[in-house]
C-alpha positions in Angstrom: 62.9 86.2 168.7 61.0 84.8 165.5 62.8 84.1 162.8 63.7 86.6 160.2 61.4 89.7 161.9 64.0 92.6 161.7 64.2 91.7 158.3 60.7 91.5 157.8 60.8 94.9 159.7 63.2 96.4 157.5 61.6 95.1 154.1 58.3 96.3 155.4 59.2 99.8 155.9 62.0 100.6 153.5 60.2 101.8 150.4 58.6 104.3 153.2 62.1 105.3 154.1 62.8 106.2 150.6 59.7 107.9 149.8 60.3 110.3 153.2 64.0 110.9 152.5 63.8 111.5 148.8 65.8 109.2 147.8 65.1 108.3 144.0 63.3 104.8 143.1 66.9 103.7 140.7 69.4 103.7 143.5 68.8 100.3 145.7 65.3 99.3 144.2 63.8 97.8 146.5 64.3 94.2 145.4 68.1 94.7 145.8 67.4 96.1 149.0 65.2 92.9 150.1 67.7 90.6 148.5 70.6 92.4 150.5 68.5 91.9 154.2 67.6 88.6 153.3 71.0 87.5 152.6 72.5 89.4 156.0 69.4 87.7 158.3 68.3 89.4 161.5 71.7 87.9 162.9 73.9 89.8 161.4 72.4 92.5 161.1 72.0 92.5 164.7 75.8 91.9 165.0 76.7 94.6 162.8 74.2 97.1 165.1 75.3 95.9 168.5 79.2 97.9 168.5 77.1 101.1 168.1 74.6 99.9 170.3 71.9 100.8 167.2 69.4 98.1 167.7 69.5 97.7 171.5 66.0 96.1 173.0 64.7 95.3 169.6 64.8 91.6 169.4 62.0 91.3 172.3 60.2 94.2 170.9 59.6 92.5 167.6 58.4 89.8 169.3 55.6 91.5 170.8 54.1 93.4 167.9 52.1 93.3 164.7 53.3 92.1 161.9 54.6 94.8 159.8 52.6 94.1 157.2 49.2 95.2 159.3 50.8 98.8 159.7 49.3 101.6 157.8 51.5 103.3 155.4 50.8 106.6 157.0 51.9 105.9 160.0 55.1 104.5 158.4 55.5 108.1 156.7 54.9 109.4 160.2 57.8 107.4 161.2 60.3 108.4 158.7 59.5 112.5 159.0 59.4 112.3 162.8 63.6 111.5 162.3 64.7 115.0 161.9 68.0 113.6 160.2 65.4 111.8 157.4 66.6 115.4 155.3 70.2 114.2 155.0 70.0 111.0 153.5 69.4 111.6 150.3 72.8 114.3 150.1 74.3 111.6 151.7 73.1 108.7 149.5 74.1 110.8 146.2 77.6 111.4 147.6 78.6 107.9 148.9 76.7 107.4 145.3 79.6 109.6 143.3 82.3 108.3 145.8 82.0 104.5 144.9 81.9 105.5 141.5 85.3 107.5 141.7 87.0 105.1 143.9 86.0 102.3 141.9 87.2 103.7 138.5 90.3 104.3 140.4 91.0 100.7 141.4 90.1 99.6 138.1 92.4 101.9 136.4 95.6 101.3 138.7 95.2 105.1 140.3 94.3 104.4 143.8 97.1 105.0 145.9 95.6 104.0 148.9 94.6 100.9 150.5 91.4 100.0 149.3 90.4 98.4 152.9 90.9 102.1 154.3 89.2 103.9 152.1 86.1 101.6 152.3 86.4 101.9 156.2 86.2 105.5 155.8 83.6 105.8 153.6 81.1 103.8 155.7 81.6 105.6 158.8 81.6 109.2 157.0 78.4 107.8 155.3 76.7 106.3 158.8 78.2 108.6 161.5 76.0 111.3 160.9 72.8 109.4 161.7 73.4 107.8 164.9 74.5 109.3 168.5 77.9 107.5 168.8 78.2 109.6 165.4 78.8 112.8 167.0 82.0 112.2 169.3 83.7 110.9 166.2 82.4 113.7 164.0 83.9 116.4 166.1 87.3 115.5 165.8 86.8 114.9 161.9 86.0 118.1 161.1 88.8 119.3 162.5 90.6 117.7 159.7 88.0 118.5 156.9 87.4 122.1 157.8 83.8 121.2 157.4 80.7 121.5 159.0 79.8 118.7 161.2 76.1 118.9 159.6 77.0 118.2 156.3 77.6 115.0 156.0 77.6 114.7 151.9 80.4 117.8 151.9 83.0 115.6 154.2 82.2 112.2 151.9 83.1 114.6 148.8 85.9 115.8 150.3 87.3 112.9 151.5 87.4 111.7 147.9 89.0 114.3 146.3 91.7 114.0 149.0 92.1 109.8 147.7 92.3 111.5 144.5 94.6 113.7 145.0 96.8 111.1 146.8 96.8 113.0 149.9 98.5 109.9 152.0 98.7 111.7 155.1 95.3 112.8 155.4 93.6 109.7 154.9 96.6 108.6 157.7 94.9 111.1 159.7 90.8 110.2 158.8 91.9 106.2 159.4 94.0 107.2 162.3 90.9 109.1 164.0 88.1 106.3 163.0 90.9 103.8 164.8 90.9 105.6 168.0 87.1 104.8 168.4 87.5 101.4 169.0 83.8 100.3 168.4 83.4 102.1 164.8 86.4 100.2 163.9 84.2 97.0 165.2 81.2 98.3 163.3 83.0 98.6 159.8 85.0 95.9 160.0 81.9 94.0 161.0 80.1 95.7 158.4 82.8 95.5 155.6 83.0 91.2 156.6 79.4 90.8 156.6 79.2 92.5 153.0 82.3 90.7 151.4 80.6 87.2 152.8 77.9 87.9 150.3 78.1 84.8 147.4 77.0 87.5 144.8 78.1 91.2 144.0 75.8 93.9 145.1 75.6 96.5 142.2 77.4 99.8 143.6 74.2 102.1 142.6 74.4 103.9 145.6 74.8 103.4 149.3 71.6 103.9 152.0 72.6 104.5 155.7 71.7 101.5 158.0 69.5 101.9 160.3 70.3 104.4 163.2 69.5 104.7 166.7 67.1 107.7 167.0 64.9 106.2 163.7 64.9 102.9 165.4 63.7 104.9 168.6 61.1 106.6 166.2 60.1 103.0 164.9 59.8 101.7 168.6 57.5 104.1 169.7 55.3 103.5 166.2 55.2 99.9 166.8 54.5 100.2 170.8 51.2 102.3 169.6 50.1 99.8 167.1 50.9 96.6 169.1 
């Protein structure tokens, strides 16, 4: 695979991705977002993808198309409305947005009781589990737990923190003891979480976009296979 073309990819079509989900231009501009990829590098990223098996196929597809940069923006906005879970991410965002606020002033203050590590696992598969098809499984037997709905992700990332806050130890036992149980989202976020601490700087905690899932990748594929 050429060097660097998921990330070129990625780069290419993420202010698309924020203009179709409604995500507001402040949280990860895109110049924190390009030097986020270009820090990761298609190989971990790839990593990261391969426990949910997000990304499968896409390192020879890349190989054989355009360059992103030839795509028209309209059919990059095609791309990004033709995900029917493009509506969710910008609830999502703004509640993983709220979350790392409250959790950090927490840890800063000396008030969160639990394990930071935990916590951080949980958020990122509450935030990403919605949007990919090894999601659902998972989600199923959360809800149980959170009396929620299992299409709402934002209301189970809220609710999760107001149980940290609370100090409600055995419920977070129960979220971390569930997200366990599925050994390859424990791969993914410890992947993830790794992959994010390796970083020589400190991304800004302005808010939190989910990755890349399987059916917009799917959506992507089938763009690029009509423009290549």
């Amino acid at each position: 695979m050429k060097r660097d073309s998921v990330v070129r990819w990625l780069k290419a079509g993420y202010p698309y991705f924020k203009e179709g989900s409604g995500i507001p231009a402040w949280i990860v501009p895109e110049h924190t977002f390009d030097r986020f990829t270009d820090e990761l590098g298609d190989e971990s990223i790839l990593e990261i993808c391969r426990p949910l098996q997000v990304a499968d196929g896409i390192e020879e597809l890349v190989d054989r198309c355009r360059d992103p940069e030839m795509v028209p923006a309209e059919m990059w906005r095609m791309a990004v409305t033709r995900w029917p879970a493009h509506t969710l991410v910008k609830p999502t965002t703004v509640a993983c947005l709220h979350a790392a606020a409250s959790i950090l002033s927490q840890f800063q203050q000396g008030r969160l009781a639990a394990d930071p590590l935990v916590v951080c696992r949980a958020l990122a598969v509450l935030g990403y589990a919605p949007f990919v098809p090894a999601g659902g499984r998972l989600l199923q037997e959360l809800v149980s737990h959170f009396q929620g709905d299992v299409g709402e992700p934002a209301h189970l990332v809220k609710k999760y923190v107001e149980a940290v806050s609370r100090g409600d130890a055995a419920f977070i036992e129960k979220i971390d003891d569930c997200i366990q149980k599925h050994s390859y989202w424990m791969e993914w976020a410890t992947r993830s979480l790794q992959r994010i601490r390796d970083i020589p700087y400190t991304p800004k905690p302005i808010g939190v976009t989910p990755p890349l899932s399987g059916e917009l990748i799917s959506v992507l594929v089938q763009m690029m296979k009509e423009v290549g």
